[in-house]
C-alpha positions as MATLAB code, in Angstrom:
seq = 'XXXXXXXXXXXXXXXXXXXXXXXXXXXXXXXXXXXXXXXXXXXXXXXXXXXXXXXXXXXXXXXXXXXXXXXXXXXXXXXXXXXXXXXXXXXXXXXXXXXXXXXXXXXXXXXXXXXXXXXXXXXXXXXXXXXXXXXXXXXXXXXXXXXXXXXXXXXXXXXXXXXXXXXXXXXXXXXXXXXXXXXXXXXXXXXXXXXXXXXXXXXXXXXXXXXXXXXXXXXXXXXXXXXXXXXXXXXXXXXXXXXXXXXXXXXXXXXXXXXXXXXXXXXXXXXXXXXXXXXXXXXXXXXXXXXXXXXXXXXXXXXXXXXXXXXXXXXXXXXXXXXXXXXXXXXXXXXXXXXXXXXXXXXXXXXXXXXXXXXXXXXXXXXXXXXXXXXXXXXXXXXXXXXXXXXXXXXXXXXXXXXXXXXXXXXXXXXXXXXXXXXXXXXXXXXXXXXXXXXXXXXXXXXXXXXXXXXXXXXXXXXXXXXXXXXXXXXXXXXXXXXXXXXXXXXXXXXXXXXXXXXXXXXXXXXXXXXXXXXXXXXXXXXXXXXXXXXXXXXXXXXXX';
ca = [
      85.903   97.202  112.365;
      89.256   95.299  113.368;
      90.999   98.160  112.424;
      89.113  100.281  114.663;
      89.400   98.233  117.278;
      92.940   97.678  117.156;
      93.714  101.853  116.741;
      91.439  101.971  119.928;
      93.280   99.151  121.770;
      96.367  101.486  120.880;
      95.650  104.367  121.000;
      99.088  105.778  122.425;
     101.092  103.623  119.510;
      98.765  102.889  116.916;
     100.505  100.052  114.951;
     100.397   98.819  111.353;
      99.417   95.391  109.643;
     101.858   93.269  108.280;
     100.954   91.456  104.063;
     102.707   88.128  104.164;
     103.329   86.618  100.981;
     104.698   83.151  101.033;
     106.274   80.492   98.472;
     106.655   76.542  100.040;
     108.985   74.753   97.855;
     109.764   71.360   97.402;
     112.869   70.698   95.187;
     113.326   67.240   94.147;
     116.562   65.645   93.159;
     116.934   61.978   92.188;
     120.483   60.020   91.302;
     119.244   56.844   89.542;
     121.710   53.854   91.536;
     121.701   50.695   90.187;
     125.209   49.741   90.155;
     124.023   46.327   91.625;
     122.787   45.685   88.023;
     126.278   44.404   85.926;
     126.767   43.044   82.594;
     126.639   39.937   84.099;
     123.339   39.859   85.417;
     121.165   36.592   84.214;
     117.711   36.369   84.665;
     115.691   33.642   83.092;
     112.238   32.924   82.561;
     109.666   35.818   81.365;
     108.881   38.486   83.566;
     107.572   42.379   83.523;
     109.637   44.927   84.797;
     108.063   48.360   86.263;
     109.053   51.529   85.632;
     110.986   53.084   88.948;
     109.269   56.406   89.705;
     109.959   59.523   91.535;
     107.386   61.488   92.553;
     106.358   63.919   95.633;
     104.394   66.691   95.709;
     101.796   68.879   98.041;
      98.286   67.571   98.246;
      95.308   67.688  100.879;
      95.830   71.520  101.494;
      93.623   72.142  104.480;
      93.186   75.826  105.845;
      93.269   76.069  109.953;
      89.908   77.324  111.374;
      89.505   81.068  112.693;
      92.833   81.874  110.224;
      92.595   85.443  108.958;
      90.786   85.655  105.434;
      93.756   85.452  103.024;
      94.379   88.559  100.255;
      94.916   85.017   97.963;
      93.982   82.214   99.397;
      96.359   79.017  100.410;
      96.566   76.985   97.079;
      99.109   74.542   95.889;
      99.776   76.434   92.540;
     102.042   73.354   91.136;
     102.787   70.209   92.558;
     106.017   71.175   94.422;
     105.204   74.588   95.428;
     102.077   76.159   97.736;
     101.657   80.358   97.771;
      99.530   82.665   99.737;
      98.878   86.331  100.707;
      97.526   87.192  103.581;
      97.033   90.688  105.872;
      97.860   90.463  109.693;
      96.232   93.375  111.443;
      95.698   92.872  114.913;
      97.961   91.579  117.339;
      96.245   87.769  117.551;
      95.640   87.636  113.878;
      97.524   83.904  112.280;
      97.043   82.558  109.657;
      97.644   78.333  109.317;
      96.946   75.920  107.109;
      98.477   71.932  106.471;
      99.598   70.489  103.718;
     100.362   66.913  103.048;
     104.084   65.916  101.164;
     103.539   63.068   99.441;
     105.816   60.214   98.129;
     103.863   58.819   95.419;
     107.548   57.434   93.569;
     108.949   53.837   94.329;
     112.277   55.281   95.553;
     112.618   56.594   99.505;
     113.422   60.031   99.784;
     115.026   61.843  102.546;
     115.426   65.804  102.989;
     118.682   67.230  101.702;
     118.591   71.016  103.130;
     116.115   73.702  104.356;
     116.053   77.152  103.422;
     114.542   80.130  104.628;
     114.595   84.162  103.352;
     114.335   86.019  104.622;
     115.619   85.315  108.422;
     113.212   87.634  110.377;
     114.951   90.385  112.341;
     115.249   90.012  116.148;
     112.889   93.060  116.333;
     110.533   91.095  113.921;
     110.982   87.759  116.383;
     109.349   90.381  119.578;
     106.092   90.408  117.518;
     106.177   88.023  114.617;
     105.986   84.595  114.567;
     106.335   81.488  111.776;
     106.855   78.269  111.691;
     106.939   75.259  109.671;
     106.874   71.570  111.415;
     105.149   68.405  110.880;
     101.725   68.735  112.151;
     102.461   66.521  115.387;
     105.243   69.789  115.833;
     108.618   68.037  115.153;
     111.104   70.398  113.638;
     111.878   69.590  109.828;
     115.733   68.734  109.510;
     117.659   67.273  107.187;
     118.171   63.494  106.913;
     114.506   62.912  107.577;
     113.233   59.716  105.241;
     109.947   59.870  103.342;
     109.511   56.286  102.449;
     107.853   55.499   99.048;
     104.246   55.278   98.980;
     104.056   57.443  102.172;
     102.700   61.266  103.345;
     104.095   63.310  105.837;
     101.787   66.295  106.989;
     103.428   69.614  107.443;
     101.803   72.626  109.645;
     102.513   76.372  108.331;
     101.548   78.958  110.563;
     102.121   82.587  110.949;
     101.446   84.583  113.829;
     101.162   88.666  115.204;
     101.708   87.851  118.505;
      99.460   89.622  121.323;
     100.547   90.478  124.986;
     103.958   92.034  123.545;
     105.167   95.526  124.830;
     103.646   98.617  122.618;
     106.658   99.596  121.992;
     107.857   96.725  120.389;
     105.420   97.045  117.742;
     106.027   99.034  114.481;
     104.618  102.327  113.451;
     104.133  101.343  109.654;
     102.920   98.794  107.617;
     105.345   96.118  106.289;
     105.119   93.428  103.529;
     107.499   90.562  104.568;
     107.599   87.949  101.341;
     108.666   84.614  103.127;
     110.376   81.680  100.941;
     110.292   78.167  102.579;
     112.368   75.327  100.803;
     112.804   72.238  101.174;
     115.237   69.498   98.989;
     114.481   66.046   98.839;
     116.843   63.633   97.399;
     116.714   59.800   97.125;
     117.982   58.002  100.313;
     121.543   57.242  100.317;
     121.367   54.837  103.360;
     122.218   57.514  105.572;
     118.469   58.565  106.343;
     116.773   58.825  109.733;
     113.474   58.470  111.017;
     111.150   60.921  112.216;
     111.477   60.429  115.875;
     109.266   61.834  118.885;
     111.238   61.973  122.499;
     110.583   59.466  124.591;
     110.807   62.009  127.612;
     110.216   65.573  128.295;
     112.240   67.851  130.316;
     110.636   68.710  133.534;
     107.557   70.557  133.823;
     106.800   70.031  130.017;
     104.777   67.526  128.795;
     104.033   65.146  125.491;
     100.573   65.638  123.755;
      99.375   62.487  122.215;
      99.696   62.359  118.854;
     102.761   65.224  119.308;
     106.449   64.814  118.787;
     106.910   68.276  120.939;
     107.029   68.867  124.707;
     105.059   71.505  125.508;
     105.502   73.838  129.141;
     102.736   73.108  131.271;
     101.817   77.066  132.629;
     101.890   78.009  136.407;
      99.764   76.391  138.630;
     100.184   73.023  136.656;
     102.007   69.976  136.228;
     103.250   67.729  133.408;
     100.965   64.249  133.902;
     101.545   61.553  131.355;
     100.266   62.917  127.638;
      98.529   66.442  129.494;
      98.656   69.026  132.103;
      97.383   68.585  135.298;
      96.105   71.059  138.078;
      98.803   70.950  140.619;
      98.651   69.468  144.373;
     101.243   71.848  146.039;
     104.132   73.935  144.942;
     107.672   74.291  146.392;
     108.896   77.852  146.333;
     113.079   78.207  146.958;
     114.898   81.534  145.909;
     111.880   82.966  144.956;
     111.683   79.958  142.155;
     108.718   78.630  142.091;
     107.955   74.520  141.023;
     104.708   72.146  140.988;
     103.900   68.963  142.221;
     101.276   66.796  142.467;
     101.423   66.379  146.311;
     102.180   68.210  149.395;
     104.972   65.306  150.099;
     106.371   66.257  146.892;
     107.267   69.483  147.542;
     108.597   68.983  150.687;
     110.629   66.874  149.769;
     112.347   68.995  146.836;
     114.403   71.222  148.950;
     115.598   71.214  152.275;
     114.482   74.830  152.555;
     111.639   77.530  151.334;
     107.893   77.213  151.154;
     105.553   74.071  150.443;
     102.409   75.818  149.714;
      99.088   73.079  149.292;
      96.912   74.358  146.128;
      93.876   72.096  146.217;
      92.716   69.905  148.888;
      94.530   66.677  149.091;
      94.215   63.691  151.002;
      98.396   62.503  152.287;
     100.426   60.676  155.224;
     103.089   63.404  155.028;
     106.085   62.686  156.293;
     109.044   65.406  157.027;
     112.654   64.634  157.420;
     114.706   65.486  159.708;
     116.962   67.647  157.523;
     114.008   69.573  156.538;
     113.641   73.285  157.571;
     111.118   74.887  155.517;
     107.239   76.386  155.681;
     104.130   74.026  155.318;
     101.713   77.019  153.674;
      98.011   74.982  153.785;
      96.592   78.504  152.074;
      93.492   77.908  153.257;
      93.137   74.565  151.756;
      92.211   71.012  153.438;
      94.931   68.474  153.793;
      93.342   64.907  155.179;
      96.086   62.573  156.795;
      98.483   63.247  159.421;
     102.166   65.414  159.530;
     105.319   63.483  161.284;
     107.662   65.744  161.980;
     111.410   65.332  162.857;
     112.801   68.309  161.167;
     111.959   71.988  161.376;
     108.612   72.838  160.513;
     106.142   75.858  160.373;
     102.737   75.677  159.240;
     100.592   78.706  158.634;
      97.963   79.408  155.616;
      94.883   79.525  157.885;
      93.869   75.801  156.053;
      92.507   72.649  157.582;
      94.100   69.067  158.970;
      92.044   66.033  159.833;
      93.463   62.791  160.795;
      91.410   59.523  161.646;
      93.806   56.745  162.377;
      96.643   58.726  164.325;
      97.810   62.431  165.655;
      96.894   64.699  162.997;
     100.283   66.233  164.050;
     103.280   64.134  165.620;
     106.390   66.514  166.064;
     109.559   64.655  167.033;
     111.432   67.879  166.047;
     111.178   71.700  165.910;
     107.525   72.950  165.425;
     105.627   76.182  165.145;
     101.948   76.325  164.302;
     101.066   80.002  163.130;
      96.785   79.493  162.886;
      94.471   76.885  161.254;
      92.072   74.489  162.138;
      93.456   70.831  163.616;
      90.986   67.943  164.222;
      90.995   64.447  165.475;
      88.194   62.130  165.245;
      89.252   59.063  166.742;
      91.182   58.088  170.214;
      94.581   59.728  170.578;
      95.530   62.701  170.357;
      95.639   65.821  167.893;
      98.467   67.036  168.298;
     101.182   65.005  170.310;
     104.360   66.738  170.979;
     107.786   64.996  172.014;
     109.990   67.279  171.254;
     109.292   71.029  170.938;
     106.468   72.803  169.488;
     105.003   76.414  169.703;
     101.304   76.795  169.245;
     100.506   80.660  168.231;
      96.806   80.433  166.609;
      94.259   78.400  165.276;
      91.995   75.928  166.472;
      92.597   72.023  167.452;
      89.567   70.003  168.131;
      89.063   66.787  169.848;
      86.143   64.858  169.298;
      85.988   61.829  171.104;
      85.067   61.348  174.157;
      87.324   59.674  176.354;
      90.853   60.163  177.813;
      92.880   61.274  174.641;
      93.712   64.939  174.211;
      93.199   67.695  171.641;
      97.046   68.513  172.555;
      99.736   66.234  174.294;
     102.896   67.109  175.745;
     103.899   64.193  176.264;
     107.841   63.517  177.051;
     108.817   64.908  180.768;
     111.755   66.747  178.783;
     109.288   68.132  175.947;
     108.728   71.734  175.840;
     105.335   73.142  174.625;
     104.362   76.984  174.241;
     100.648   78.054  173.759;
     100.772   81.588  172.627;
      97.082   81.900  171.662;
      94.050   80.061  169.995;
      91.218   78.147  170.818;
      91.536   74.299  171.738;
      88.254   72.355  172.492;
      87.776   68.413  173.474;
      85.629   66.180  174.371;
      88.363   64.496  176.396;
      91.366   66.555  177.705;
      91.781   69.645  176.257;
      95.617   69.410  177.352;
      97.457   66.870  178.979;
     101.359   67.780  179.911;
     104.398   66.837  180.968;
     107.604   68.979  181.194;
     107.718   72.327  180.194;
     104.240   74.515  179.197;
     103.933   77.924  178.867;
     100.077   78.576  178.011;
      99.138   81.977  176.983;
      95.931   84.316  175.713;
      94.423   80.866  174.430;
      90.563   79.652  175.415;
      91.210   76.013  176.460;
      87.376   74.120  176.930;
      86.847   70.297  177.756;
      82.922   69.530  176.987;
      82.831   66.334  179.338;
      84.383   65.441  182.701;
      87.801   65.083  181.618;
      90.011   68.250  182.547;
      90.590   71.105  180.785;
      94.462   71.220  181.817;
      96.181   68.366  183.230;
      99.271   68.174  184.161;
     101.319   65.098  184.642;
     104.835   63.328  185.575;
     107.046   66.499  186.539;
     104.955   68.732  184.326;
     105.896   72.187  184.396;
     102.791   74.526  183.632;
     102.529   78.122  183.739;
      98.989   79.656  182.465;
      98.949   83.272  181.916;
      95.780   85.706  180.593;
      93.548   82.178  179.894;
      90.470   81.372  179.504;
      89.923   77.863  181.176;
      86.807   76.355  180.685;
      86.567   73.323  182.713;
      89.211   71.687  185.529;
      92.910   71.853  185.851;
      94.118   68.749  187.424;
      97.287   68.714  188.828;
      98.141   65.112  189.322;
     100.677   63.441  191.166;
     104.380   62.874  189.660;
     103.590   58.839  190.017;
      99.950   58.469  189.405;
      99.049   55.784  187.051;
     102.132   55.586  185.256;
     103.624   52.400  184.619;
     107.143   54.287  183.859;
     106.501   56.261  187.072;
     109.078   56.206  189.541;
     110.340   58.255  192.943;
     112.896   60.025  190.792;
     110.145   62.292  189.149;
     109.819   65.529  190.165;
     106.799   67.167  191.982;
     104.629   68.614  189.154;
     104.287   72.914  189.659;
     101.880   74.902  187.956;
     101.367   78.753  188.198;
      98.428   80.653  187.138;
      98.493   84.362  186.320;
      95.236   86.409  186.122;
      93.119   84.051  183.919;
      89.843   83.174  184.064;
      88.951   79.697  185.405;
      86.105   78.326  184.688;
      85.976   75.554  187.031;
      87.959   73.855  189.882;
      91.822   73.084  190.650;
      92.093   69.879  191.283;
      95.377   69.324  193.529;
      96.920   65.578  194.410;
      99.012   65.570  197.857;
     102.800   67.770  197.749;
     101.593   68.842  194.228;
     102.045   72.677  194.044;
      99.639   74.947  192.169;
      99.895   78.605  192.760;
      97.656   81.350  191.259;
      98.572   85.046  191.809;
      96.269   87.707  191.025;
      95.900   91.050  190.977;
      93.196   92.270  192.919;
      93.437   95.792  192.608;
      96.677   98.731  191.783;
      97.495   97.981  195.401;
      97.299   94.142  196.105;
      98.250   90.667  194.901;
      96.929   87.763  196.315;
      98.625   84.505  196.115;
      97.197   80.944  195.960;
      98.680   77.775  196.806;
      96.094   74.792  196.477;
      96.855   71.364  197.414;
      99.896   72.272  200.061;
      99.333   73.732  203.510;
     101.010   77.440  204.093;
     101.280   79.419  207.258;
     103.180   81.973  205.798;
     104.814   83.747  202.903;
     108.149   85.868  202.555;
     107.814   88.178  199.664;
     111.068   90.136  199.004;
     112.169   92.342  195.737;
     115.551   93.350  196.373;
     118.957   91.820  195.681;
     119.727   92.011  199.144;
     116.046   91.234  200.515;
     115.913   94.630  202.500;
     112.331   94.897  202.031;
     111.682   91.261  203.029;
     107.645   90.917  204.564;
     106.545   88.347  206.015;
     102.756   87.786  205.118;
     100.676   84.972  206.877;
      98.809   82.505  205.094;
      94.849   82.465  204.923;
      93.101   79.085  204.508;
      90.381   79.657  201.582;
      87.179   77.508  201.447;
      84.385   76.807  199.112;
      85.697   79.151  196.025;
      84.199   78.331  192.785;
      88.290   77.213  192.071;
      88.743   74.874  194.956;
      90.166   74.981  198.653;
      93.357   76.862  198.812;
      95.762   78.881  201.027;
      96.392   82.304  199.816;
      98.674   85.045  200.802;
      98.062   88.987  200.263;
     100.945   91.144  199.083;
     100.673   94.660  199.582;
     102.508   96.458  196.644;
     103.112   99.732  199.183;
     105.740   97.650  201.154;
     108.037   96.905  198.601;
     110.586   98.626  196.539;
     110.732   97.062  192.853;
     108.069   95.063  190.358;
     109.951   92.048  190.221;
     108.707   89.347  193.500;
     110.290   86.768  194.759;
     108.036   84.516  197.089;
     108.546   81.921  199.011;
     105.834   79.999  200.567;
     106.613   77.761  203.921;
     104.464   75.392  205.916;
     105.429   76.715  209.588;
     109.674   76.777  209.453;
     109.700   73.938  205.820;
     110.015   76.043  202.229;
     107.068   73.747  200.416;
     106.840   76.450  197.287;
     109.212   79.185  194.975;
     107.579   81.832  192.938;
     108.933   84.703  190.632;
     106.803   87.037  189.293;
     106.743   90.624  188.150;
     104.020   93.288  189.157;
     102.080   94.618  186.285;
];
């Protein structure tokens, strides 16, 4: 039946079984030194005197469960030698068994030399295996004691690997007889103990009971006396390494890929030499990201932060898609530097005057390239530079969808604003506020609003629209306009002058708007100017699609 099944499993190559025959040897030599005993030695009194003994042998032979069923079995035949014979036919097949050397003598021994014949070819190493090592896996070498009155348990194993190229395997069936010997010889002083590492190399680990560090496989990391499942892995040069955190694996190189493997609860913290990927692979990391370095985060996974900003970016940031939630006051993502939002989803839950996304330096730059943000306060609240595109933006209470503070710069193109954008004043309700700020300018292409533009006094919000292949219209809310001068050529030799129309009771607000007829210019690319009588109050550039 194995035989079948091994033909079958080869069909292409069928391959041959290997008959092992195998002699362990232990060779004993003892040098009898009592030169401490002289002629003038004097012992009084009456006393016995022992015989010294030497003595070790094989005993306890023990044959490894699911082991092949040996041609002759394991057996020790004398006391200083064990034999075998058994048939490897499948790629799998072992045979193992333990034996224990015993030093049953009053003298310590120590091992003298190790021989083995034949060496196995290097094509016999692709698919054959032996070995021979105490049973906790420490290599036999020489200089090893064996105290008297003590037992040292060795492990023989041999193995047809599995998993190995077919054409690494042989076509015919070989008998490989295998001698094993060992020499023992009295301790000379010089002998050493059978010592386990203290340490193992990285990603390797130290079984208990084991003198041998033993790989941990992919996916898993070396954890005290086992393998764990790892956190996150760190991939560099196409070299892959695990950790048991995220923060780990950021922190192992200054560049590549930090990919999160299970769900994991960290306060991760990124340097600012850092330029590398945060992959969350669709996995859940709880705690918040600080950034000062250069960061992008993608893998579609989830962040939720409690006490602070589930993302604080003090450096370079771009957010490819996931899901980003807040559940207390603050904000979810607070930028101060510069950050590019492409996809995803950032949630706000609380309801008061935080923000599922802050802007929040009048120097900051913020780009919204898509995705869905949703609060129960303000959806986003800005300062300095915002470009907000294709995303759905939706505040669920009173607070505004958009609003735009302290010299904020906002332009909104092909959005879907559900709720208010509130275009405050440069100095309202800022402590820091002063004269020096800027008046705050936002522009609205297409879109769909959803609710009304709220417009403090000098603020500037324009809207342009296209109302059909032939016209634009133009909105400025919150300023008065009489007129606008809409020009496309270097020299401005199609200038028009359009006059203003005063716009009430839209579902957007009060506004003036001005209509640009496409027909009386020569180019797509308008420059605008809007003017309150003979006083320039607005600028707008914009291209006619």
């Amino acid at each position: 039946m194995k035989l079948k099944y091994f033909l079958r499993k080869f069909r292409y190559n069928p391959k041959k079984s290997f008959l092992f025959l195998f002699l362990f040897l232990f060779l004993v030599s003892f040098t009898i030194g009592y030169a401490f005993l002289t002629k003038t030695l004097s012992i009084e009194g009456s006393s016995t005197l022992v015989g010294a003994t030497w003595d070790i042998h094989f005993d306890n032979l023990v044959v490894t469960t699911g082991s092949v069923t040996a041609t002759t079995e394991a057996t020790i035949t004398t006391p200083t030698s064990v034999t075998f014979s058994a048939q490897l036919e499948n790629p799998g097949d072992f045979y193992e068994f333990t034996v224990d050397v015993v030093n049953e003598g009053t003298f310590n021994a120590m091992i003298d030399s190790i021989q083995v014949l034949p060496i196995l070819t290097s094509e016999q190493q692709e698919y054959l295996d032996y070995i021979v090592t105490y049973q906790n896996g420490l290599e036999l070498a020489p200089k090893q004691r064996l105290d008297a009155n003590s037992s040292e348990t060795i492990l023989v194993r041999f193995l047809y690997k599995e998993g190995v190229d077919e054409s690494l395997y042989p076509m015919e069936d070989q008998d490989l007889a295998i001698n094993f010997e060992v020499v023992y010889v009295q301790a000379d002083g010089t002998e050493e103990d059978i010592i386990c590492p203290d340490t193992c190399p990285a990603g390797t680990y130290l079984p208990t009971g084991s003198c041998v560090c033993i790989p941990c496989q992919d996916g898993y990391v070396a954890n005290n006396n086992s393998c764990v499942e790892a956190v996150a892995s760190n991939t560099v040069n196409n070299v892959t390494t695990y950790y048991l955190s995220l923060q780990e694996a950021i922190n192992a190189s200054t560049t590549g890929e930090a990919k999160l493997l299970k769900n994991t609860t960290e306060n991760i913290i990124v340097g600012s030499s850092i330029n590398k990927t945060i992959n969350l692979n669709g996995k859940t990391l709880n705690g918040p990201i600080s950034n000062d370095g250069t960061l992008t985060i993608n893998g579609n996974g989830n962040m939720t932060s409690v006490s602070s900003s589930t993302i604080s970016n003090h450096g370079t940031m771009t957010i490819s898609n996931g899901t980003f939630t807040r559940t207390s006051s603050g904000w979810t993502i607070a930028n101060y530097n510069n950050l590019t939002f492409n996809g995803g989803t950032v949630q706000y839950t609380v309801n008061d005057s935080g923000a599922a996304i802050g802007n929040v330096g009048s120097s900051t730059v913020l780009h919204i390239n898509g995705g869905t943000i949703l609060s129960q306060g303000h959806a986003v609240a800005i300062r300095g530079q915002n470009y907000i595109k294709n995303a759905t933006i939706t505040s669920y209470n009173s607070y505004p969808s958009i609003a735009s503070h302290e010299s904020g710069y906002v332009e909104i193109e092909n959005c879907t604003i559900n709720g208010e954008i509130y275009n405050a004043s440069g100095c309202s309700g800022d402590s820091n506020c002063s004269s020096s700020y800027p008046k705050n300018l936002t522009i609205i292409k297409g879109s769909t609003i959803n609710g009304t533009i709220t417009q403090h006094t000098d603020e500037r919000t324009i809207r342009y629209y296209k109302d059909n292949s032939t016209q634009y219209s133009l909105h400025l809310f919150g300023t008065k306009i009489t007129k606008c001068a809409v020009w496309t050529t270097p020299n401005q030799s199609d200038l028009v002058w359009y006059n203003a129309s005063y716009i009430t009771s839209w579902s957007m607000g009060n506004f003036y708007a001005c209509f640009v007829n496409k027909s009386n210019h020569t180019t797509n690319s308008f420059t605008t100017h809007f003017y309150n009588n003979d006083t320039l109050v607005a600028q707008l550039i914009w291209g006619w699609e």
